[in-house]
C-alpha positions, 0 to 999 in steps of 0.5 A, spaced: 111 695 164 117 693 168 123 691 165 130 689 168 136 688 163 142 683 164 144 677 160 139 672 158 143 664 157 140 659 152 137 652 154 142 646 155 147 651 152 153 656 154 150 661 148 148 667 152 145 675 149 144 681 153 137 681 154 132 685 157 126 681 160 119 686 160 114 684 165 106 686 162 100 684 166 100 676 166 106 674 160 113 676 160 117 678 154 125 677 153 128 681 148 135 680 145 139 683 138 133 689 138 126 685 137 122 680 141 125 673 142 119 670 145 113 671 150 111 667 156 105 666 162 108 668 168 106 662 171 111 659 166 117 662 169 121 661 177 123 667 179 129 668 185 128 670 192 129 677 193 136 677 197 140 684 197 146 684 194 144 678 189 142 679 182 135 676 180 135 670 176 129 668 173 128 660 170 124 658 164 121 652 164 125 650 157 131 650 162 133 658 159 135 662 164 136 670 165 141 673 171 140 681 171 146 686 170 144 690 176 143 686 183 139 692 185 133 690 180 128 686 182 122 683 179 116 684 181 112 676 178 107 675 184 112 675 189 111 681 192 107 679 198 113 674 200 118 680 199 114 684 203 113 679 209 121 677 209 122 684 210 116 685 215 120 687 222 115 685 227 113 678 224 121 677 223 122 678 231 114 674 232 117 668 228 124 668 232 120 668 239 115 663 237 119 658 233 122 656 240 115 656 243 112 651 238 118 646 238 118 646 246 111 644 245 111 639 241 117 635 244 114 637 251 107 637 250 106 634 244 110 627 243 109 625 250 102 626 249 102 622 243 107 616 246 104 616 252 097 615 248 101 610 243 103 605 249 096 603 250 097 599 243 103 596 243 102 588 244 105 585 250 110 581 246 114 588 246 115 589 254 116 583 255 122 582 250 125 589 252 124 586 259 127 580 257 132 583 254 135 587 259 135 583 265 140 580 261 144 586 260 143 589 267 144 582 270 150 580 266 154 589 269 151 590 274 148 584 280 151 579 284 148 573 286 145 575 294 148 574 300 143 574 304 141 568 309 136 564 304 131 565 310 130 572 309 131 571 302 124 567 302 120 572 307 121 577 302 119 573 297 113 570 300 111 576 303 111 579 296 107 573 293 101 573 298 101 580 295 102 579 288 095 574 289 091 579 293 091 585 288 089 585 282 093 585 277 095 586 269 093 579 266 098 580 260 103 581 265 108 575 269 111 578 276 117 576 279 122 578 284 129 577 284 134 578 290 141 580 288 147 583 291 148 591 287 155 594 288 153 599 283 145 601 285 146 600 292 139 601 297 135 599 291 130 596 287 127 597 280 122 594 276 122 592 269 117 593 264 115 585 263 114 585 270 121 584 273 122 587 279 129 586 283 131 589 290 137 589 292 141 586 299 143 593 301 136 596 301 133 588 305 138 591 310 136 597 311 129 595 312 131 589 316 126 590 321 121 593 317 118 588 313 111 593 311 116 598 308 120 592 304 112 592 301 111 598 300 117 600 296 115 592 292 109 595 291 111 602 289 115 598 282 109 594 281 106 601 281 111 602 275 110 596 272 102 597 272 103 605 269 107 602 264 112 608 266 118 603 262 115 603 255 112 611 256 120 613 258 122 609 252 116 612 247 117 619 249 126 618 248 124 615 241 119 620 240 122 626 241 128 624 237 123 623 232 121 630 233 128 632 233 129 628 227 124 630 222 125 639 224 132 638 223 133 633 218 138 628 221 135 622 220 141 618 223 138 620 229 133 615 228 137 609 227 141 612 234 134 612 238 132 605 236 139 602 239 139 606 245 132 603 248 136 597 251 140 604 255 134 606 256 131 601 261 138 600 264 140 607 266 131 609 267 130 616 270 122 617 271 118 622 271 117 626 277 110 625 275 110 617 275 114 616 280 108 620 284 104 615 280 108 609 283 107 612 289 099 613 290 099 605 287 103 604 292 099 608 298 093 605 295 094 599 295 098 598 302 091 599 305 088 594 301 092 589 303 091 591 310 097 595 311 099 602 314 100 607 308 105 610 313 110 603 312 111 607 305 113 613 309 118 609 314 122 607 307 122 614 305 125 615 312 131 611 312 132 613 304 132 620 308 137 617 313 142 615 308 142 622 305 144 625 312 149 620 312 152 622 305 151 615 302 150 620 296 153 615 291 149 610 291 142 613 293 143 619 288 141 613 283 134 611 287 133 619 288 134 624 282 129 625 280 124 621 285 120 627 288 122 631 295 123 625 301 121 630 305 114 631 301 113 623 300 114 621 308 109 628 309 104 624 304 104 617 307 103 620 314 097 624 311 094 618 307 094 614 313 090 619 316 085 620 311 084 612 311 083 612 318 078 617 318 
């Protein structure tokens, strides 16, 4: 028999007696003014976690309550394994290693796989209001009417809607190219996940005399496009956050996650690995149409020779997390040698 003395406070009362609480196989007694007061099933009663330094309470399920008189007295009501593994040294340090282990694999692994696999379901009418909608915040902020000739806007235009008719495309999806004038993107070019594209004055000439590579960085959006890589970034942000939401009990976060979408597509930072997809899209497909792979290689350089000329400002946006230009230029030219063979 285990027994703890404290004091014992009645149900929805500030009346309360020196007691003593007696624990005998599966019931517990409460003894107060020198006799057995009553007797209850353990299963009845809700014991606190051992902690060091507090006293045990014990509730009854009539809303009486016990506090021990002596903090080192403990209780043993079919907790004991759970004390045991709260003091269990190795399984605390295991617990501290792996809790980081498992939540870096659920918003690594985990909520990207299950966004990505959950961007298969969203209907059209989703990316083609996100992308309606944020053309209208990226026009309104950042572009400028072009300045270019009207002729060397037409042959970029007509160059990318002969390509646009060779290739096979997504049916759902209604492509169209735009030209503006972009202080803040500079050399550049972006698609949006309705089948917008843009491409800017400056990169048109930077390419002036290379109108295959204009093609290949064209093509390289519809690769982002077609890899719905726009609607996997904005999956993942709200997945993630979820995750975050849900382990850490900030539900607010979600409502912040939602709103920021629109941010999202304005300010897109691709994966390395769907800027290698775009990539792949755009070597495949500069073949089909007929072109050297080594077109996409001929933009990665000029790309190149504004990094070596510090034009950093406006390339780090294109360039951040796009893979190594060195590597993207060696990848063309060895494509190109492999098709030909």
């Amino acid at each position: 028999m285990q027994s703890i003395h404290g004091n014992y406070y009645f149900p929805r009362s500030s009346k309360s007696k020196v007691a003593t609480v007696s624990v005998v196989s599966d019931t517990v007694s409460v003894h107060y003014d020198n006799q057995c007061a009553f007797i209850v099933e353990k299963d009845h009663i809700q014991v606190s976690s051992p902690i060091p330094g507090v006293a045990t309470e014990i509730e009854f399920k009539d809303g009486g309550r016990f506090i021990a008189s002596d903090a080192s007295q403990r209780l043993e009501v079919g907790n004991s394994q759970l004390e045991k593994l709260e003091k269990n040294k190795p399984l605390i340090v295991a617990s501290i290693a792996l809790i980081p282990l498992c939540l870096w694999f659920i918003l690594a692994v985990g909520m990207p796989y299950v966004a990505d696999k959950s961007v298969a379901l969203v209907p059209q009418s989703v990316p083609e209001q996100m992308g309606k909608q944020s053309f209208e915040i990226i026009e309104e902020l950042f572009l400028e009417p072009s300045e270019l000739p009207e002729e060397k806007q037409e042959a970029v235009k007509k160059q990318w809607q002969d390509a646009i008719a060779s290739l096979v495309l997504s049916q759902d999806v209604n492509y169209n190219l735009h030209v503006y004038k972009s202080e803040y993107f500079g050399p550049n070019a972006f698609a949006l996940p309705n089948g917008t594209v843009v491409i800017t004055d400056a990169l048109i000439e930077k390419l002036d005399d290379k109108p295959d590579a204009i093609l290949a960085v064209l093509l390289h959006e519809i690769g982002h496009v077609e890899g719905k890589h726009s609607l996997r970034l904005v999956a993942q942000s709200i997945s993630n956050t979820l995750a975050i939401a849900v382990i850490f009990g900030d539900v607010d976060t979600l409502g912040e996650a939602i709103l920021g979408t629109g941010s999202a597509l304005v300010m897109n930072a691709f994966s390395r690995e769907m800027e290698e997809e775009a990539d792949d899209y755009a070597l495949a497909h500069l073949v089909k149409l007929g072109k050297s792979p080594e077109a996409f290689g001929d933009a990665m350089s000029v790309f190149l020779d504004l990094k070596s000329q510090h034009e950093e400002s406006d390339l780090l946006k294109y360039l951040s997390t796009h893979p190594e230009v060195k590597d993207r230029i060696k990848k063309a030219k060895e494509y190109g040698l492999f098709t030909e063979e």
